[in-house]
C-alpha positions as CSV (number, residue, x, y, z in Angstrom):
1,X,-146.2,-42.4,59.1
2,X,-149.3,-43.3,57.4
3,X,-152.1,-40.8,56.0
4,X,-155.1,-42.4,57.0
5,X,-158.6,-42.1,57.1
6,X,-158.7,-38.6,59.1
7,X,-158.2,-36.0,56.6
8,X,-156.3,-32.8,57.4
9,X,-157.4,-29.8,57.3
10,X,-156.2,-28.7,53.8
11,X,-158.0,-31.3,52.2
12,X,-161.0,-30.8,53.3
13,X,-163.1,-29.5,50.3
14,X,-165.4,-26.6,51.1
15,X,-168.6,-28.4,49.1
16,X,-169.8,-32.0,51.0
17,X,-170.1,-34.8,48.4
18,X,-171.8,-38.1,48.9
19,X,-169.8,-41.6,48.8
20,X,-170.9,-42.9,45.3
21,X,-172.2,-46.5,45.7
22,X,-170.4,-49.8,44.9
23,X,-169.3,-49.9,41.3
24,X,-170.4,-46.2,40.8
25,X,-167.9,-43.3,39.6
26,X,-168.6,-39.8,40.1
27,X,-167.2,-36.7,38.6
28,X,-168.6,-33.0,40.3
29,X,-167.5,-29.8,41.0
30,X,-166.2,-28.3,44.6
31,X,-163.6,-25.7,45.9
32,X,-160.2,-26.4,47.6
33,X,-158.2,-23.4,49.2
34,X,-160.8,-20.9,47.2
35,X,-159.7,-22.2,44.2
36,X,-162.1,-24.5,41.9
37,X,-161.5,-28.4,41.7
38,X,-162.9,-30.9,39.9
39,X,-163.4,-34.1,42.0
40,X,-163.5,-38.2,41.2
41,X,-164.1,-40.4,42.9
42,X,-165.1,-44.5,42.8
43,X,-165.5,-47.3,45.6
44,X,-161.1,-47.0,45.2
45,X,-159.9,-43.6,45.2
46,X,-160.8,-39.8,45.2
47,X,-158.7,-37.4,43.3
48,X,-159.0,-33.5,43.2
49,X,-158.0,-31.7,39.5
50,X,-156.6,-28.7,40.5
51,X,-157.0,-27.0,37.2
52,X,-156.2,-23.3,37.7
53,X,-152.7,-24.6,38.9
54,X,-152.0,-27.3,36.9
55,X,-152.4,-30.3,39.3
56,X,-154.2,-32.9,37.6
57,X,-154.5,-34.6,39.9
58,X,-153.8,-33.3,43.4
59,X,-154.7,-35.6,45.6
60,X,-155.1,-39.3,45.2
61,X,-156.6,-40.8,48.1
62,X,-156.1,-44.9,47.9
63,X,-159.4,-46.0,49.7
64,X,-158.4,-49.5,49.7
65,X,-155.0,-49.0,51.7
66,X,-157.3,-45.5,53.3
67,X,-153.6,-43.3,52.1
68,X,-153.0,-40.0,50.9
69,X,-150.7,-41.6,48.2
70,X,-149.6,-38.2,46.3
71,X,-147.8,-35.5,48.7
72,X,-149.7,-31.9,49.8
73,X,-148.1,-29.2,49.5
74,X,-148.5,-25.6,49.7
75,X,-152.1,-24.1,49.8
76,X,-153.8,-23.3,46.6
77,X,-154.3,-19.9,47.4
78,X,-150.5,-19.5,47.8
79,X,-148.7,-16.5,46.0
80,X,-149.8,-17.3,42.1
81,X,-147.2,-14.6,40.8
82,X,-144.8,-17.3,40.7
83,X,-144.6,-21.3,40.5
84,X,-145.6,-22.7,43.6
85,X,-144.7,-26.4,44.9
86,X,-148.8,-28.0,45.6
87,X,-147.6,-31.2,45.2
88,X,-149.7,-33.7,43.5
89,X,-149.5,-34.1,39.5
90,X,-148.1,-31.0,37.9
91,X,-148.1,-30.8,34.2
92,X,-145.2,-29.1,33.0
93,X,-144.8,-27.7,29.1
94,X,-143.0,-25.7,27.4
95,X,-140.3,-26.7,30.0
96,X,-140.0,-28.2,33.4
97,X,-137.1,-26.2,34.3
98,X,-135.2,-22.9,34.6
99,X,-137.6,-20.1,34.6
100,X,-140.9,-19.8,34.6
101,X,-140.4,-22.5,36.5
102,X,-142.6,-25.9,35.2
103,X,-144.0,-24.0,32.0
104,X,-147.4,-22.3,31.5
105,X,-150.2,-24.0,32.7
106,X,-150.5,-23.2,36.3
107,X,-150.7,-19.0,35.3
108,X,-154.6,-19.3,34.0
109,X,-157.2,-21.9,33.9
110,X,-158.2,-24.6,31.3
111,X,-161.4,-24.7,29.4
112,X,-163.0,-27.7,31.2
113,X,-165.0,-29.9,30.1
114,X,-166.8,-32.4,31.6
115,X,-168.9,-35.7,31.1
116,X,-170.4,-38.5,32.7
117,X,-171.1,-42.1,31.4
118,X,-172.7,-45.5,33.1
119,X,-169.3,-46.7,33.8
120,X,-166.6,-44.1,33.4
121,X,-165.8,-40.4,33.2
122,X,-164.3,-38.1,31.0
123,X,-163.0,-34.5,32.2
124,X,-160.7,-32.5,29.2
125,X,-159.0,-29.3,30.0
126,X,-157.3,-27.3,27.0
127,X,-155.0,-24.4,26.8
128,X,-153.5,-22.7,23.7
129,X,-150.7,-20.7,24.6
130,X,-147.8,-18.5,23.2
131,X,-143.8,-19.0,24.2
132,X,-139.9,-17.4,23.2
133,X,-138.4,-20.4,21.9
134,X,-135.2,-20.6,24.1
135,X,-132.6,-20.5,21.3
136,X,-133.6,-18.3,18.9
137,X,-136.5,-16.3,21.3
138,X,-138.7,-16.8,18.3
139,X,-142.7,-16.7,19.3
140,X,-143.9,-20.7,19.3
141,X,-147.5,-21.2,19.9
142,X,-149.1,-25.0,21.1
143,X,-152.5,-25.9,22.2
144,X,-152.4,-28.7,25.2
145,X,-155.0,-31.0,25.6
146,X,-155.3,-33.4,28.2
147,X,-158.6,-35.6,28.7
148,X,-158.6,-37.6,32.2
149,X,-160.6,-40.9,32.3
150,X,-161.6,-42.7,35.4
151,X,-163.5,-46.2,35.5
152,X,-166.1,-47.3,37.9
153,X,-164.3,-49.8,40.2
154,X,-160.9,-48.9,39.5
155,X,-157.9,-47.2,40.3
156,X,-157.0,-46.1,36.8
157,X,-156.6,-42.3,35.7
158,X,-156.2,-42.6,32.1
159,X,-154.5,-39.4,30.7
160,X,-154.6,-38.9,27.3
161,X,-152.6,-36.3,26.0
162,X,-152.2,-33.8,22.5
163,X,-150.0,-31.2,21.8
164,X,-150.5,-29.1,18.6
165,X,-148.4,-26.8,17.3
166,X,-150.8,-23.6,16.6
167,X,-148.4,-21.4,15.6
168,X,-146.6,-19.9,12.3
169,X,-143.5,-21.3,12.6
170,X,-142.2,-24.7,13.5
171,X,-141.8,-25.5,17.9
172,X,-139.7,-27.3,19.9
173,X,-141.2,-28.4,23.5
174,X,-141.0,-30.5,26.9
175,X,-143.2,-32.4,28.5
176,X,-142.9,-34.4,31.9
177,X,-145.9,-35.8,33.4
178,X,-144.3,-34.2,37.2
179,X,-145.5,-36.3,39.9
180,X,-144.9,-36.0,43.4
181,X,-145.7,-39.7,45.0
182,X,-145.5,-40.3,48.8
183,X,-146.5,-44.5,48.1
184,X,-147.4,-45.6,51.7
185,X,-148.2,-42.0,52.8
186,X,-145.1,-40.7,53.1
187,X,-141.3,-40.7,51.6
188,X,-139.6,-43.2,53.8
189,X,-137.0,-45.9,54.2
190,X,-138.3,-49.1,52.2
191,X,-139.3,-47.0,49.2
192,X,-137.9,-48.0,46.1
193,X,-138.0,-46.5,42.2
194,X,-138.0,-48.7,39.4
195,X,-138.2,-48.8,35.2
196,X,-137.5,-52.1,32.9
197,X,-134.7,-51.8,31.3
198,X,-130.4,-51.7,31.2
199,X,-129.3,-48.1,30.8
200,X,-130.3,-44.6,32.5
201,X,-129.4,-41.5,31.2
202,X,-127.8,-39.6,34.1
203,X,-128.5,-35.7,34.4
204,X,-126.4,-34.9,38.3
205,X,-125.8,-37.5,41.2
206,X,-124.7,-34.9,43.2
207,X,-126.2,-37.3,46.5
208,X,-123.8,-39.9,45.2
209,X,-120.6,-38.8,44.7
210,X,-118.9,-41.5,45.6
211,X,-120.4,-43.1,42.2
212,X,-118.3,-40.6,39.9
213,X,-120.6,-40.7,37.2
214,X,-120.5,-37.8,34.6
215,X,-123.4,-35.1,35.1
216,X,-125.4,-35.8,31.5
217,X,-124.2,-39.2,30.7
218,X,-125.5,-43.0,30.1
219,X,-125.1,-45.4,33.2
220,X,-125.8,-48.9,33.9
221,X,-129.5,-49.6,35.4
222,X,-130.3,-50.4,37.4
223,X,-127.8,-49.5,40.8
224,X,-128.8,-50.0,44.1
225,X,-128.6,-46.0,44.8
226,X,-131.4,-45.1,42.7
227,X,-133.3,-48.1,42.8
228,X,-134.0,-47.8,47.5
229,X,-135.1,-44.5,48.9
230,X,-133.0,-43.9,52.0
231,X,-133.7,-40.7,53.8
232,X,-130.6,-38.8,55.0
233,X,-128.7,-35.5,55.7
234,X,-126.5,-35.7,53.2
235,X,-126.6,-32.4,50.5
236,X,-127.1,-33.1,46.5
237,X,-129.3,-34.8,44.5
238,X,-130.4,-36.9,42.2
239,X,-132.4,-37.4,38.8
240,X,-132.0,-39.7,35.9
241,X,-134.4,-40.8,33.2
242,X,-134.9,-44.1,31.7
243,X,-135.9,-45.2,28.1
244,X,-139.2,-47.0,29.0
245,X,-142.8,-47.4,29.0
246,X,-143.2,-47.5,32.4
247,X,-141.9,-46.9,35.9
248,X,-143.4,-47.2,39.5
249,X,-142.7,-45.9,43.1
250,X,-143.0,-48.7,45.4
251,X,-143.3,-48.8,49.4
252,X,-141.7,-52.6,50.2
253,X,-143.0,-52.1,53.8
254,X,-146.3,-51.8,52.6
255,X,-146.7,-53.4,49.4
256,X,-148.5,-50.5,47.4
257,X,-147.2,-49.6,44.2
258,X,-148.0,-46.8,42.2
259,X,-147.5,-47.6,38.4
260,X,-146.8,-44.9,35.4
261,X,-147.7,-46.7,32.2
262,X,-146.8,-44.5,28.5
263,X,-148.2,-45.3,25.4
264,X,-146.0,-45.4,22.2
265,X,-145.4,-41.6,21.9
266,X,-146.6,-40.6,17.9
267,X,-145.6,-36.9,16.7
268,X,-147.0,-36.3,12.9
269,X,-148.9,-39.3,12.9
270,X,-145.9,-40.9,11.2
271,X,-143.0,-40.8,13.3
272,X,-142.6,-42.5,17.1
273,X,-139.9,-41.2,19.5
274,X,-138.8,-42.5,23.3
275,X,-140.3,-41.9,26.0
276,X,-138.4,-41.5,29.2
277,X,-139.7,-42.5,32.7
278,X,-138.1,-39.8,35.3
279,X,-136.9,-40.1,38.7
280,X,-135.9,-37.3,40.7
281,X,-134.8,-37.6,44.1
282,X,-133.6,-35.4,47.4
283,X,-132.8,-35.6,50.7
284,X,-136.2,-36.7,51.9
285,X,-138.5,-36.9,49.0
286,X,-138.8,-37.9,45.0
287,X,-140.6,-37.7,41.6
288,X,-142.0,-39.7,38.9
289,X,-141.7,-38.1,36.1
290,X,-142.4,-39.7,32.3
291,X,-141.1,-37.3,29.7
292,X,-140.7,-37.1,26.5
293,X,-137.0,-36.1,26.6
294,X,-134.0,-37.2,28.6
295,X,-133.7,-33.9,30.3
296,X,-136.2,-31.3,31.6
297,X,-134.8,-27.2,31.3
298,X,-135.4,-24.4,29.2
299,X,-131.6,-23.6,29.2
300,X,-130.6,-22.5,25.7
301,X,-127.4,-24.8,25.2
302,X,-129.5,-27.9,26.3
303,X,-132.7,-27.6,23.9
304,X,-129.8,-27.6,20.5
305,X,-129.1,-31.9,21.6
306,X,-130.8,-34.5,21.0
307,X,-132.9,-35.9,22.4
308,X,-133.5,-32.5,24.8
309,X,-136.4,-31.2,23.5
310,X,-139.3,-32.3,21.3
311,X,-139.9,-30.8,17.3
312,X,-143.1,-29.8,15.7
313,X,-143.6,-28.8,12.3
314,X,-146.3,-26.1,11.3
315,X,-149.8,-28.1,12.7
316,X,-148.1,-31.3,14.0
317,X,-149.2,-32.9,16.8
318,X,-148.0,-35.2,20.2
319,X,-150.3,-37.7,20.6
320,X,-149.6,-40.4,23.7
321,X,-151.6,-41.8,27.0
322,X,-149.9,-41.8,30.4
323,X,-152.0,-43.5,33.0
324,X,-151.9,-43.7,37.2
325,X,-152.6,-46.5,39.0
326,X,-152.3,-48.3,41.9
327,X,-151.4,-51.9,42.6
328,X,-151.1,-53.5,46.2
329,X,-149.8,-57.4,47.8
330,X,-146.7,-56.9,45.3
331,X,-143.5,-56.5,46.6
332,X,-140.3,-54.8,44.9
333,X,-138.7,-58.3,43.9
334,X,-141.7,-59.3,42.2
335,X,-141.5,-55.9,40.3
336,X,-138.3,-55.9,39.4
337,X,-138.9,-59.2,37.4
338,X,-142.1,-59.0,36.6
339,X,-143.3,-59.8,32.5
340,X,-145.8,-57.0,31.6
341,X,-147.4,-53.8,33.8
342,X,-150.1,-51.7,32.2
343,X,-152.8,-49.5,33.3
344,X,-154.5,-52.4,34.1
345,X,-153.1,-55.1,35.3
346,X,-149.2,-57.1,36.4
347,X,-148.6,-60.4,35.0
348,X,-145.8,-61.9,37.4
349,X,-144.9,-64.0,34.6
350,X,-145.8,-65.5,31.0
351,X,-149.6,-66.5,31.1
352,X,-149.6,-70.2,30.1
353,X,-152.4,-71.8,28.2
354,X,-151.0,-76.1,27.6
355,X,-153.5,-77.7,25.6
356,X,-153.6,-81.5,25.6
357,X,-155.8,-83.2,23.7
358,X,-159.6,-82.2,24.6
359,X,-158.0,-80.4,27.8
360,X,-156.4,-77.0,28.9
361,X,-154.2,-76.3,31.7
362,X,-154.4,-72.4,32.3
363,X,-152.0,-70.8,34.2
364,X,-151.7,-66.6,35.5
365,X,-150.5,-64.8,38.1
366,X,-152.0,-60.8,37.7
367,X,-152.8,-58.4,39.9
368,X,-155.4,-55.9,39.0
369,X,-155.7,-52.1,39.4
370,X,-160.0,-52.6,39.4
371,X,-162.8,-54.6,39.0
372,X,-162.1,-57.1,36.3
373,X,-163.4,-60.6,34.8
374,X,-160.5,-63.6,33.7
375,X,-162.4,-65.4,31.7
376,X,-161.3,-68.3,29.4
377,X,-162.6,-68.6,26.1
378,X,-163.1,-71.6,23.3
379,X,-162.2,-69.2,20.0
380,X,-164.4,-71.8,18.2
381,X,-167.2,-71.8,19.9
382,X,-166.9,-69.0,21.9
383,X,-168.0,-70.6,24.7
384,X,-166.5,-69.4,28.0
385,X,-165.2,-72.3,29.7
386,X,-164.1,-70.7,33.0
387,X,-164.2,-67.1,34.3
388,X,-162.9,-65.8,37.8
389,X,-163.9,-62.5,39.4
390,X,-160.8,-60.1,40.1
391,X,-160.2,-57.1,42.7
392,X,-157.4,-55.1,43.2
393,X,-155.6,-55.9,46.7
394,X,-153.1,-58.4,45.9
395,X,-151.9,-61.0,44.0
396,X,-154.0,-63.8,42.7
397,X,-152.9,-67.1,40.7
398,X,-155.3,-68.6,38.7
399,X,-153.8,-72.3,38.0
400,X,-157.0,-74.6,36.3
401,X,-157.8,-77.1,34.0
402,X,-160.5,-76.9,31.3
403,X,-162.2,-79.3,29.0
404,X,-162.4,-78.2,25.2
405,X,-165.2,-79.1,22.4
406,X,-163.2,-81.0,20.3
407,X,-158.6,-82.1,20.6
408,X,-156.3,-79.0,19.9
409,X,-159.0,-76.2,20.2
410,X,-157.6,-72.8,20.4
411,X,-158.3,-71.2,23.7
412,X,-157.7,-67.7,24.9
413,X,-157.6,-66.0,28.3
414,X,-159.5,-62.9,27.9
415,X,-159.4,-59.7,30.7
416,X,-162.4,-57.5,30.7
417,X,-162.8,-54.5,33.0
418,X,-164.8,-51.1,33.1
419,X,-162.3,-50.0,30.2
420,X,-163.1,-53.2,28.2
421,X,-161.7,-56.7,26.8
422,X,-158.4,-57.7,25.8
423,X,-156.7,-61.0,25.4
424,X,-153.7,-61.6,27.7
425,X,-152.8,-64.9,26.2
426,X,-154.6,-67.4,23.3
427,X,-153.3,-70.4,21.4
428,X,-153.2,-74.2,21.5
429,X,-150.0,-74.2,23.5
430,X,-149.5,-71.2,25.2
């Protein structure tokens, strides 16, 4: 079943807004369930920031597939004495785990604030709060900050994220970026999780015991169980984290993809340290989840390993970028091999640039998550020798040949989008 065009009831904000024209994004104010949202939207999606509960975003509504592609949960005006499941993005710190349940943020509201450019906007809600360190039930004190951009023509939600430690004494932290996809509109057969790479760290595979593996241990990645969704009645679970920049949920059926693309993660402005992308997984649902540690609780004999929990000296800081996006026409075997994924764009394989005498063969397969410009580029001269108009929507090969000032000119392959320019290949022989 597919979420379509017809929106429910609970979605439905309280405050009409009008479609923003081709090219435009807009960023305003309305009310979901009597609670306050903020909402963005573009010519590609519209997303709801739930900020008194935490759920940046919400909603994610794909208007070029016309899908719901995060799941709705319980209303917003739900019991807020205790953690309640809304679905959507939930941002969970000091802990994702044990109780309270996901952390702080969804008992009070951020300060919000909010701005609007020609081609993108910026929305930055911050929260300073205190917490009992689990081990020693010392007070800790950190300050999140997390700034949301969306471009004009795109499908991007750029999340940039700093954590401070505020406090006296020295902190220890989690942090998972909680997300609770439905790609296609709904957790179904055909839906697949994937993250580069050749080891997962394996917290319980309760739904697969048949597997044997050891609750808290390394396995080979990826295995067929993790990697395709399969509903069924079967009791357990599962959830596993892999060291990597990025991870997607994927409908096969359908071809959408929704990408979850981390930054190097810098803590001190000295020191980097893995980052983890998630997967958690039921009987008839699952979650994305990029951490920064291989295991999301607040139980005491976990935060003392490595690895578990995240360490701040007095006035240290987090400092990494998570963003969302979607990508569509790619299918999971073209995923599971493919050479680069950002917030931006896939590149099935190596770009090419083969330069022969005065001539350059270009070669590149990309998909797009907006508006964009390929645009090949004598580094000489700086003339643009070729440029091709992208959209997101599938995949599209650009295989040409160019002719070049003067034998052996370097030649690069620039992408420019909303977001701006940055070379995806450049040389004299690719």
């Amino acid at each position: 079943m597919r979420i379509r065009a017809t929106i429910p009831a609970v979605l439905c904000l309280t405050a009409l807004w009008a479609l923003p024209i081709s090219g435009q994004v807009s960023l305003s104010k309305s009310e979901r369930d009597g609670q306050p949202v903020y909402v963005i939207e573009n010519k590609y999606v519209r997303s709801e920031i739930a900020y008194t509960r935490a759920r940046s975003p919400l909603s994610y509504f794909d208007k070029i597939t016309q899908v719901e592609q995060l799941r709705q949960l319980a209303p917003l005006n739900g019991n807020h004495g205790k953690h309640t499941g809304h679905g959507g993005v939930a941002e969970a710190v000091p802990w994702t785990g044990g109780s309270p349940y996901m952390g702080y943020l969804w008992t009070q509201p951020w300060e919000m604030t909010a701005r609007t450019y020609d081609d993108h906007v910026v929305l930055t809600g911050e929260i300073t709060f205190p917490y009992p360190d689990p081990v020693t039930g010392r007070l800790c004190e950190l300050r999140f900050q997390k700034t949301m951009t969306a471009y004009e023509g795109s499908t991007r939600l750029k999340m940039d994220y700093h954590i401070q430690n505020v406090g006296d004494r020295p902190a220890r932290f989690q942090h998972c970026v909680h997300g609770s996809p439905c790609v296609g509109g709904t957790c179904d057969d055909g839906d697949y999780f994937f993250a580069p790479g050749d080891r997962s760290w394996v917290v319980w595979s309760s739904l697969f015991p048949q597997l044997k593996i050891p609750d808290q241990s390394w396995h080979s990645w990826p295995f067929d169980e993790a990697v395709d969704f399969t509903e069924t009645d079967a009791e357990g679970g599962l959830q596993l984290f892999v060291p990597a920049r990025w991870g997607v949920m994927g409908d096969d059926k359908t071809k959408e993809v929704m990408a979850m693309v981390s930054s190097p993660v810098t803590v001190g402005g000295t020191r980097e340290i893995p980052v983890y992308m998630g997967y958690t997984r039921g009987r008839g649902n699952y979650y994305l989840e990029p951490s920064l540690t291989k295991h999301i609780s607040n139980h005491d004999d976990r935060w003392e390993r490595e690895g578990y929990s995240v360490d701040l000296e007095r006035g240290e800081a987090c400092v990494y970028t998570v963003d969302m996006a979607m990508f569509h026409g790619v299918s999971k075997e073209q995923v599971m091999d493919v050479h680069s994924l950002t917030g931006d764009y896939l590149l099935l394989s190596a770009p090419t640039v083969k330069v022969d005498s005065k001539r350059a063969r270009i070669d590149v397969a990309i998909a797009v998550t907006g508006d964009a410009r390929l645009s090949v580029v004598e580094a000489s001269t700086g003339e643009v020798l070729s440029a091709t108009d992208l959209t997101p929507g599938n995949v599209q090969s650009i295989k040409e040949e160019v002719s070049l000032s003067s034998a052996g000119a370097e030649v690069n392959v620039l992408l420019t989008n909303a977001a701006g320019e940055q070379v995806l290949v450049g040389g004299t022989d690719g």
